[in-house]
N, CA, C and O atoms as CSV, one atom per row, in Angstrom:
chain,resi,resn,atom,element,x,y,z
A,1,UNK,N,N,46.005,-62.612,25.528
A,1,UNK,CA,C,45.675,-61.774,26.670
A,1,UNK,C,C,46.520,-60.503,26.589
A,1,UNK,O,O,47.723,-60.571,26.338
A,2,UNK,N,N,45.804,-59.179,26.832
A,2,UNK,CA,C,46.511,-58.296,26.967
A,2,UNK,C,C,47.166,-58.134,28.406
A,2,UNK,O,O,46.679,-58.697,29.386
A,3,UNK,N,N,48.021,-57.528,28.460
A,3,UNK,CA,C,48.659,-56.764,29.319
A,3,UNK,C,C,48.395,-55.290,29.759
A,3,UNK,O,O,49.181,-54.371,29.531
A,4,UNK,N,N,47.358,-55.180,30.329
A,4,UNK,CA,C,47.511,-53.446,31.142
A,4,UNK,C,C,48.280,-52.397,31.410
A,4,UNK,O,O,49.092,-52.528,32.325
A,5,UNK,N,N,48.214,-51.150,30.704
A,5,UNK,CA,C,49.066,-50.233,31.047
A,5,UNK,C,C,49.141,-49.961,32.587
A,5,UNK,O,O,50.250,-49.643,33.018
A,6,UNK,N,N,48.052,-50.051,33.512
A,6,UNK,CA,C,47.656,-49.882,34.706
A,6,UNK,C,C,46.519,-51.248,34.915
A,6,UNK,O,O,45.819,-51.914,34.152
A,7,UNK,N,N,46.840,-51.220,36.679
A,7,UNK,CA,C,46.027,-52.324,37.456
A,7,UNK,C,C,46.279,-52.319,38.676
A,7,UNK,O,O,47.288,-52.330,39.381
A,8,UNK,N,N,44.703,-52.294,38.871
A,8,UNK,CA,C,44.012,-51.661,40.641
A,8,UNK,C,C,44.339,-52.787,41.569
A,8,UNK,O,O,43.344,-53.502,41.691
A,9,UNK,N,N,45.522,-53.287,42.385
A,9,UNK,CA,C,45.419,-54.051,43.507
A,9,UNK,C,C,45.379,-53.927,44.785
A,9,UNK,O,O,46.298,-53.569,45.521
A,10,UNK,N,N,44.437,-54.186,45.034
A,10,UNK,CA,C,44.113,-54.023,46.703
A,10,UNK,C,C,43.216,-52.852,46.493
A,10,UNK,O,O,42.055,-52.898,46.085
A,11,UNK,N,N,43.814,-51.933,46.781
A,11,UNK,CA,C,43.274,-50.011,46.542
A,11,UNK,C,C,44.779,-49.333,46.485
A,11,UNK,O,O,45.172,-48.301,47.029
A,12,UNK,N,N,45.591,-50.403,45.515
A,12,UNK,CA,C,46.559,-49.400,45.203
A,12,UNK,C,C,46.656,-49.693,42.974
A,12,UNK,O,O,46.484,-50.603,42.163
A,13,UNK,N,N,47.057,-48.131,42.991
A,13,UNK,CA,C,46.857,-48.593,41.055
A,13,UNK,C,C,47.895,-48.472,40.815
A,13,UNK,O,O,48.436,-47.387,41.033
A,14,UNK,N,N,48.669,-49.641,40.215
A,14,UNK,CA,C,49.755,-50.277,39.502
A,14,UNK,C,C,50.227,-49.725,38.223
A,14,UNK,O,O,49.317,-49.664,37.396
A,15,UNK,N,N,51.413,-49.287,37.788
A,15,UNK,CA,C,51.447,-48.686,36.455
A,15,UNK,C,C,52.663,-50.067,36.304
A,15,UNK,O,O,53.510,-50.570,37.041
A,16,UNK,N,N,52.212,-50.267,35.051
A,16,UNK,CA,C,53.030,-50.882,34.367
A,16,UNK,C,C,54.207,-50.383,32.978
A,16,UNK,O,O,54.251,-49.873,31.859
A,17,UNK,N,N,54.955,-50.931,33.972
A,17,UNK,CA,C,56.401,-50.299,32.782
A,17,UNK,C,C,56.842,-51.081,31.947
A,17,UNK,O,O,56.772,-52.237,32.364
A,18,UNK,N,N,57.418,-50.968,30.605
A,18,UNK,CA,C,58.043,-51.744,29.846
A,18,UNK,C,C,59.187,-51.279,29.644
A,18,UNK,O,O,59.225,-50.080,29.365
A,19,UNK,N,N,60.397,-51.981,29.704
A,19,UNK,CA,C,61.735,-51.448,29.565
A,19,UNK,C,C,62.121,-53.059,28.698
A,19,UNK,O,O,61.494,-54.116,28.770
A,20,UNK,N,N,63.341,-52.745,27.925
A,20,UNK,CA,C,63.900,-53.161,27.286
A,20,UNK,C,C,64.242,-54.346,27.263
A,20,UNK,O,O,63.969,-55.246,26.469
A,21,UNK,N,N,65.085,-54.312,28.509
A,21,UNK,CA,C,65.769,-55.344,29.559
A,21,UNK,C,C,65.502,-55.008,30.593
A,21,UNK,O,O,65.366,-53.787,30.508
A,22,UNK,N,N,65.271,-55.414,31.898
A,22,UNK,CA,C,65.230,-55.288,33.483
A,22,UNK,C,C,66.659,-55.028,33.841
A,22,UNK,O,O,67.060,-53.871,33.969
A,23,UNK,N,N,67.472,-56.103,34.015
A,23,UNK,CA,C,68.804,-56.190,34.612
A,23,UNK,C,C,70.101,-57.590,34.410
A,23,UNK,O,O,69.873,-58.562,33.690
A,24,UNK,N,N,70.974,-57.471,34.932
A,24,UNK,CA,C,71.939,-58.439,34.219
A,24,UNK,C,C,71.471,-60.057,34.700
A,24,UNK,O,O,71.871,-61.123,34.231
A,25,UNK,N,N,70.684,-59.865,35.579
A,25,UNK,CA,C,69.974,-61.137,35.852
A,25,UNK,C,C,69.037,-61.857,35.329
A,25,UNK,O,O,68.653,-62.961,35.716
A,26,UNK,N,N,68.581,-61.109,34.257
A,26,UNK,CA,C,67.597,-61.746,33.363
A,26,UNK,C,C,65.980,-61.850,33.550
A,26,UNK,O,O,65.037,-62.282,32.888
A,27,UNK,N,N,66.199,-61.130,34.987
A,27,UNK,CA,C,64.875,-61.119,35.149
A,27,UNK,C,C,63.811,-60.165,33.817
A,27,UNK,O,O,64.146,-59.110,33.279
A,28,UNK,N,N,62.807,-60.773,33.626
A,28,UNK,CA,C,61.746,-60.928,33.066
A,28,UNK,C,C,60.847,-59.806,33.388
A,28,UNK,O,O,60.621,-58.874,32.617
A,29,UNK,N,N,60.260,-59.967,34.765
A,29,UNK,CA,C,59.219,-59.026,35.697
A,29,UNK,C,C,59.665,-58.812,36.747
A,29,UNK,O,O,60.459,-59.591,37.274
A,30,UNK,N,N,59.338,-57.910,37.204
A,30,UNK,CA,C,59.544,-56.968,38.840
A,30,UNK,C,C,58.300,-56.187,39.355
A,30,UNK,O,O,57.515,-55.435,38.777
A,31,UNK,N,N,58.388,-56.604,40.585
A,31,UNK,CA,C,57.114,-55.346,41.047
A,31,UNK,C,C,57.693,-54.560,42.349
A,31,UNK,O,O,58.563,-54.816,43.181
A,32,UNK,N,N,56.880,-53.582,42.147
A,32,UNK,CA,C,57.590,-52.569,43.676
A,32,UNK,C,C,56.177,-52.198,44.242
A,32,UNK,O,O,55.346,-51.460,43.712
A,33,UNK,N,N,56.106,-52.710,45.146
A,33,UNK,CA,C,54.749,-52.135,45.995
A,33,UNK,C,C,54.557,-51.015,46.762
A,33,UNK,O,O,53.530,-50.545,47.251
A,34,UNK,N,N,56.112,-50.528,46.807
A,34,UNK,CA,C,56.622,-48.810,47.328
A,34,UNK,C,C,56.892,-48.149,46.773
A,34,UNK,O,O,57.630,-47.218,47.098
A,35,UNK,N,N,56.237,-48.411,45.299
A,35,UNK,CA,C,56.356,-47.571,43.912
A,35,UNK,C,C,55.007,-48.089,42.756
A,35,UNK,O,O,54.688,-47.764,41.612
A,36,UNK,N,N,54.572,-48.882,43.603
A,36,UNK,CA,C,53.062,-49.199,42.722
A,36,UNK,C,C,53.442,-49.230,41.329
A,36,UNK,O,O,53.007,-48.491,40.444
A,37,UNK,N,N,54.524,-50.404,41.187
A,37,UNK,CA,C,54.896,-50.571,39.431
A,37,UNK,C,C,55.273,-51.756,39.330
A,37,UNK,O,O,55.928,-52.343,40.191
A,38,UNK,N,N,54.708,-52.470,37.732
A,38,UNK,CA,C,55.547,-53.363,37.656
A,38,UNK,C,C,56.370,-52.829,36.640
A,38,UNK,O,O,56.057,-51.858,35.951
A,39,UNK,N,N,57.813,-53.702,36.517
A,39,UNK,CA,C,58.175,-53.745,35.621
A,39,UNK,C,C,58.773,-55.297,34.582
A,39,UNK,O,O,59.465,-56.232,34.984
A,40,UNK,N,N,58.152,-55.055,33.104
A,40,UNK,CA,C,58.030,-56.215,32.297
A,40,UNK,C,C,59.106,-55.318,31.512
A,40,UNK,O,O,59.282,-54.130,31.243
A,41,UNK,N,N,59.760,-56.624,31.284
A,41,UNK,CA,C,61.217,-56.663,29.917
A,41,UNK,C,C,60.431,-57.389,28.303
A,41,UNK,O,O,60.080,-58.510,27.937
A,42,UNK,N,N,60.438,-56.315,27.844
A,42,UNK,CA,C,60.476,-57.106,26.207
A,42,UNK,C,C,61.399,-58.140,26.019
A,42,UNK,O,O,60.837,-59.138,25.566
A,43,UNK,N,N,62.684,-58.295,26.206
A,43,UNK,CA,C,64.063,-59.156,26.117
A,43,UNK,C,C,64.756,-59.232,26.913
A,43,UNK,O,O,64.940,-58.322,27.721
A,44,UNK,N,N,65.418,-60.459,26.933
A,44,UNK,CA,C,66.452,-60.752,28.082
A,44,UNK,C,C,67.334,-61.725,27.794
A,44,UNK,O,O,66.930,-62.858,27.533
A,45,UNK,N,N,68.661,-61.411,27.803
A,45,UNK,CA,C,69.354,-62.334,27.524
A,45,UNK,C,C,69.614,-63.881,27.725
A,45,UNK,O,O,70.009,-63.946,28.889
A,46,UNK,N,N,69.604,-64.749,27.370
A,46,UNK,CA,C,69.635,-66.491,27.448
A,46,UNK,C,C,70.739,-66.610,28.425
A,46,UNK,O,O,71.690,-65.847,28.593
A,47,UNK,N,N,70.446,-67.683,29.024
A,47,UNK,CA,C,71.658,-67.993,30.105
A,47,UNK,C,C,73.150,-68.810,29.311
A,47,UNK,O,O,74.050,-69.247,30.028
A,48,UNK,N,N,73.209,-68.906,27.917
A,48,UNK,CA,C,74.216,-69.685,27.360
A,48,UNK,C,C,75.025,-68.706,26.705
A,48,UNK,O,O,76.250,-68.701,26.830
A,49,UNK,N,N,74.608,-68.155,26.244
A,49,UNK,CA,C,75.225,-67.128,25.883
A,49,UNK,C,C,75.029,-66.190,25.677
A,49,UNK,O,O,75.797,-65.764,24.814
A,50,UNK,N,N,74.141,-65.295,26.108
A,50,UNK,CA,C,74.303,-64.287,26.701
A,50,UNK,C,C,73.905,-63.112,25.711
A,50,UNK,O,O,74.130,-61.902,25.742
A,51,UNK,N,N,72.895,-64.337,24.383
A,51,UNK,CA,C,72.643,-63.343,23.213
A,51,UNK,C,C,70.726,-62.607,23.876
A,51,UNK,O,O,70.050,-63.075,24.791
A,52,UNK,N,N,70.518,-61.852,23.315
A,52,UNK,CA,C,69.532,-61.560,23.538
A,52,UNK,C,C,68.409,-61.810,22.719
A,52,UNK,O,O,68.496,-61.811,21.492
A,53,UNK,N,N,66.999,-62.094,23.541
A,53,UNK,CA,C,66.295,-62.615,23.503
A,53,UNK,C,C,64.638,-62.024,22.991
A,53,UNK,O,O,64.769,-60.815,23.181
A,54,UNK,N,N,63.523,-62.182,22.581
A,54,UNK,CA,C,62.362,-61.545,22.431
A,54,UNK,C,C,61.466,-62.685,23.308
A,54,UNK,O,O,61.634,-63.903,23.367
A,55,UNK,N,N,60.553,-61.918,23.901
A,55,UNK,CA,C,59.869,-62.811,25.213
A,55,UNK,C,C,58.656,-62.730,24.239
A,55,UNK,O,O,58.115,-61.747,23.733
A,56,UNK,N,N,58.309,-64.498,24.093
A,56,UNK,CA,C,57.071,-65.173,23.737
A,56,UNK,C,C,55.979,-64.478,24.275
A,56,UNK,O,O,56.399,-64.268,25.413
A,57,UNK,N,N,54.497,-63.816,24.210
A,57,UNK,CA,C,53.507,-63.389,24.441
A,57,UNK,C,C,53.245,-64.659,25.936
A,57,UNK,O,O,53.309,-64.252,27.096
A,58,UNK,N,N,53.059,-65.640,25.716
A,58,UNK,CA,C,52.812,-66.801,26.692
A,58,UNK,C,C,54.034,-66.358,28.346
A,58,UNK,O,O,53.857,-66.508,29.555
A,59,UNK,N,N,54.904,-65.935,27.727
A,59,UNK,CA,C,55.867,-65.887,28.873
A,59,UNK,C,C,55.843,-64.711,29.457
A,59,UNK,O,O,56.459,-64.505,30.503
A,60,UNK,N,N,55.209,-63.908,28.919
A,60,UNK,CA,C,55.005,-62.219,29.428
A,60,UNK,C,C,53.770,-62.519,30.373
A,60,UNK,O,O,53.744,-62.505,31.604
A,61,UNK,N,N,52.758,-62.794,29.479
A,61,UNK,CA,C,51.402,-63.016,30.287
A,61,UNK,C,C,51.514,-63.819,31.631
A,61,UNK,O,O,51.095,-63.359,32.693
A,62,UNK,N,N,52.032,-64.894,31.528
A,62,UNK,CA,C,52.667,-65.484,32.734
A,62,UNK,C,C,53.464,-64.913,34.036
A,62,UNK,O,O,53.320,-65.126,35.240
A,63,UNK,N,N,54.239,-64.211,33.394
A,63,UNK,CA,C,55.319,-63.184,33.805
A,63,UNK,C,C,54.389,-62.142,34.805
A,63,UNK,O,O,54.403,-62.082,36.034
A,64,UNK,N,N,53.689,-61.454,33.964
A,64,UNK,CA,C,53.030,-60.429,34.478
A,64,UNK,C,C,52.422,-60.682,35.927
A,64,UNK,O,O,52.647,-60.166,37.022
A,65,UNK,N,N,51.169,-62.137,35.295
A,65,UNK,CA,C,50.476,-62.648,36.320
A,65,UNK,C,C,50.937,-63.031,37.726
A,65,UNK,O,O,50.290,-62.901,38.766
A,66,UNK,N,N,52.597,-63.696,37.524
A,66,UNK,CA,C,53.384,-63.894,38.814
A,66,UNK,C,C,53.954,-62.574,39.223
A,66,UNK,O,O,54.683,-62.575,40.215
A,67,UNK,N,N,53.719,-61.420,38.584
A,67,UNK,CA,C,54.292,-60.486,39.439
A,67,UNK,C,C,53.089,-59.583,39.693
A,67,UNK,O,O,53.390,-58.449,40.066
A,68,UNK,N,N,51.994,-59.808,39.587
A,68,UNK,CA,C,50.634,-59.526,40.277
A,68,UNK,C,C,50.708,-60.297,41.534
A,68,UNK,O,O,50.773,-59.546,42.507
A,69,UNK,N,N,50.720,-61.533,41.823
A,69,UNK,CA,C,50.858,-62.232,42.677
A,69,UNK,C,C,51.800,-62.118,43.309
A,69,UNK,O,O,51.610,-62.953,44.193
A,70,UNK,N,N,53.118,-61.469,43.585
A,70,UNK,CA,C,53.720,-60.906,44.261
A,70,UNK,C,C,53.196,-59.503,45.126
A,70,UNK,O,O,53.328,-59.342,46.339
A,71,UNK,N,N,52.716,-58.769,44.388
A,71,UNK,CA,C,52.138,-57.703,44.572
A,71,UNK,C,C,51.089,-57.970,45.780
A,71,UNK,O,O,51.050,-57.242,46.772
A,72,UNK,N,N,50.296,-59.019,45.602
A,72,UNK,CA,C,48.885,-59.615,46.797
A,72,UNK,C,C,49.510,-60.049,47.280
A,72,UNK,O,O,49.359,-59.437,48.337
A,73,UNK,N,N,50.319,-60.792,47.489
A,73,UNK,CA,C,50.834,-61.465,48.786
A,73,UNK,C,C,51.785,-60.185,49.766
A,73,UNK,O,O,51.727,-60.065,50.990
A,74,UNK,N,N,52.507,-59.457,48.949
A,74,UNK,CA,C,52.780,-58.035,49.771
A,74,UNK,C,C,51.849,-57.626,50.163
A,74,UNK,O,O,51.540,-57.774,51.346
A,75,UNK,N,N,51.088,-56.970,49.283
A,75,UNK,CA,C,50.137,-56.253,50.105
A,75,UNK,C,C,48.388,-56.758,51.017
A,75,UNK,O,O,47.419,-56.008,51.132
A,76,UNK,N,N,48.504,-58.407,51.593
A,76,UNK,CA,C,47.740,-59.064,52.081
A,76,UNK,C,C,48.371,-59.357,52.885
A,76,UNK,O,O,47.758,-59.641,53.914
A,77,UNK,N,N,49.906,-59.472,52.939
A,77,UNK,CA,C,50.635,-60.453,54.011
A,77,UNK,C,C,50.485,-61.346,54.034
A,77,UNK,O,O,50.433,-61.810,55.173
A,78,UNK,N,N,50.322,-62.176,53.063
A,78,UNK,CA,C,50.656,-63.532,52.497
A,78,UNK,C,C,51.538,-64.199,52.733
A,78,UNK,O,O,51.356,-65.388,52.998
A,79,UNK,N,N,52.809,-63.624,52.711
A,79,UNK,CA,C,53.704,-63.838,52.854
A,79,UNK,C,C,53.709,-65.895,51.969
A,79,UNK,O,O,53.674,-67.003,52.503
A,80,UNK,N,N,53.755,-65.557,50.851
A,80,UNK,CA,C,53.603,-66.850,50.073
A,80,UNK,C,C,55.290,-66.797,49.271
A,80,UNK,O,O,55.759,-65.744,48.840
A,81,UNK,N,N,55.841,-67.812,49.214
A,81,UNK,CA,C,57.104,-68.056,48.873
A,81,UNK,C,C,57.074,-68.081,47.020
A,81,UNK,O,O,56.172,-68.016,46.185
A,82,UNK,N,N,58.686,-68.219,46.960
A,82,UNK,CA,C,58.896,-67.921,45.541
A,82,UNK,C,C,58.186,-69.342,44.422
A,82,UNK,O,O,57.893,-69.177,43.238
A,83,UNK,N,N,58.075,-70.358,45.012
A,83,UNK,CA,C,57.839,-71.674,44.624
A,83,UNK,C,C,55.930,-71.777,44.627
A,83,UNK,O,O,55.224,-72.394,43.828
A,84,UNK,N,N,55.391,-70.717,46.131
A,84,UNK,CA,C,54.105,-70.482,45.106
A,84,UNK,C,C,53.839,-69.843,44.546
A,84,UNK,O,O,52.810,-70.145,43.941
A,85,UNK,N,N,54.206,-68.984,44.338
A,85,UNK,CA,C,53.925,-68.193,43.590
A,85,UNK,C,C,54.299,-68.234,41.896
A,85,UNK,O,O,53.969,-67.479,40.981
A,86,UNK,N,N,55.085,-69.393,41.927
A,86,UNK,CA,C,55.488,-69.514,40.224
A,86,UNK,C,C,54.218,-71.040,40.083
A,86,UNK,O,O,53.834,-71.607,39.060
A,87,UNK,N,N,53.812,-71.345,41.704
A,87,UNK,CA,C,52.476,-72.710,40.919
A,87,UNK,C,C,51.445,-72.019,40.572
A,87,UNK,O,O,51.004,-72.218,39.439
A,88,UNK,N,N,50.799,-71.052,41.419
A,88,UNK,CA,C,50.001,-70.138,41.702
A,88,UNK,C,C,49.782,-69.438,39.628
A,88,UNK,O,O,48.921,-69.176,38.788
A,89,UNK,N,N,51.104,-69.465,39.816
A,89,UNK,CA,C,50.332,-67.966,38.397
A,89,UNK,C,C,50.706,-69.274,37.069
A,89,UNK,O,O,49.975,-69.378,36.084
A,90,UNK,N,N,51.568,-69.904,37.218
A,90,UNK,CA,C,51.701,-70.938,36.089
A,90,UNK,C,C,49.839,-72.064,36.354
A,90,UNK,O,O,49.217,-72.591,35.432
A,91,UNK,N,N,49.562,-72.081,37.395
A,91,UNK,CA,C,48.158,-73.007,37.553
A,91,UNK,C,C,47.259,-72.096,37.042
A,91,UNK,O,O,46.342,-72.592,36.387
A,92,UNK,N,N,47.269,-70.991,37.155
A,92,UNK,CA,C,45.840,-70.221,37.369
A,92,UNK,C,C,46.173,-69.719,35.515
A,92,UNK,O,O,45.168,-69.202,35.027
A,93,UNK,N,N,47.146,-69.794,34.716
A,93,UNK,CA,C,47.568,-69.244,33.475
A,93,UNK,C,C,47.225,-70.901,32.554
A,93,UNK,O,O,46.925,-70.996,31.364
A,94,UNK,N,N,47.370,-71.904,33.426
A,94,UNK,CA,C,46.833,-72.903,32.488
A,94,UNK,C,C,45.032,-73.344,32.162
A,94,UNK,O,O,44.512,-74.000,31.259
A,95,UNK,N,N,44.469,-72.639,33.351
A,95,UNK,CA,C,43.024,-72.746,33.340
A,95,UNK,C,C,42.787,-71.629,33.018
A,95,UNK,O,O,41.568,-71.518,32.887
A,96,UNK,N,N,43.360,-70.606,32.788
A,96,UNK,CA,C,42.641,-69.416,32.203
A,96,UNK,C,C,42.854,-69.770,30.378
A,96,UNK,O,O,42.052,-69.192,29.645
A,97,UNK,N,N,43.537,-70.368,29.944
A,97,UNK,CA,C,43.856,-70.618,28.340
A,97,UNK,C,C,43.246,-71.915,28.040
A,97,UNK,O,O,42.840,-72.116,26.895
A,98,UNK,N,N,43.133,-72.861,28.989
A,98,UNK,CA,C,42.848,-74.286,28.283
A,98,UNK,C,C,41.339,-73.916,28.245
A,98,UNK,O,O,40.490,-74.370,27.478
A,99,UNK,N,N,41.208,-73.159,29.060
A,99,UNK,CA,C,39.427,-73.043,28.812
A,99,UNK,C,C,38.909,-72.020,27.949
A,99,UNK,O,O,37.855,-72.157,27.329
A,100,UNK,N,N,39.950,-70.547,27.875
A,100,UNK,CA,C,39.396,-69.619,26.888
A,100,UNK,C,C,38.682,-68.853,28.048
A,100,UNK,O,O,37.693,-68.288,27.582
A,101,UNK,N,N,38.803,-68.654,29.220
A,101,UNK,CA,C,38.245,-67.780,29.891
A,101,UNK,C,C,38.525,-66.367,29.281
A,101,UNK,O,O,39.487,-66.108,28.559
A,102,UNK,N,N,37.539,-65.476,29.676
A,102,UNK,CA,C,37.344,-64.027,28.813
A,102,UNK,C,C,36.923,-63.426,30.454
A,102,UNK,O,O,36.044,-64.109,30.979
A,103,UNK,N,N,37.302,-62.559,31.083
A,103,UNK,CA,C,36.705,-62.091,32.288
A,103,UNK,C,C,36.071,-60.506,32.081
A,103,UNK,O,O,35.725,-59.818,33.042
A,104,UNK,N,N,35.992,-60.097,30.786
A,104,UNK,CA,C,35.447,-59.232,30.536
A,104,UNK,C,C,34.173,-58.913,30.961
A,104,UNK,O,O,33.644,-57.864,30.594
């Protein structure tokens, strides 16, 4: 699955950033809905030591998808917690691959 340079949610269009690393927390993905961006990390350091890392295609795509889903629940008022939102995009990322869905 690709990843989008840009993506229309709600009626707002999303630019997607790639940076290096995010921050010393390791986060992965970020979204700002008061800046209509996400941002995805190529690498991030391991929690053992602290070497750095290259993010699996599977963990980006995932990644991404839960920070789309952050994005709708902001901007729907969802107000859906951190725990669904990691079932939410990890459920909806296992039926989109075990089946080969194409939404083209």
């Amino acid at each position: 699955m690709r990843i989008p340079d840009r993506i229309k949610i709600g009626c707002n269009e999303f630019t997607v950033e790639w940076r290096d690393e995010l921050d010393a927390a390791g986060n992965i993905g970020l979204s700002s809905v008061s800046l209509n961006k996400i941002y995805m990390a190529r690498r991030t350091k391991d929690s053992v030591g602290g070497v750095v890392v290259e993010m699996p295609e599977p963990v980006l795509v995932d990644t991404f998808l839960h920070e789309v889903l952050h994005s709708l629940s902001c901007l729907y008022g969802l107000k859906l917690k951190e725990r669904q939102i990691e079932g939410l995009a990890g459920g909806l990322m296992q039926v989109i691959r075990d089946n080969a869905l194409d939404f083209r």
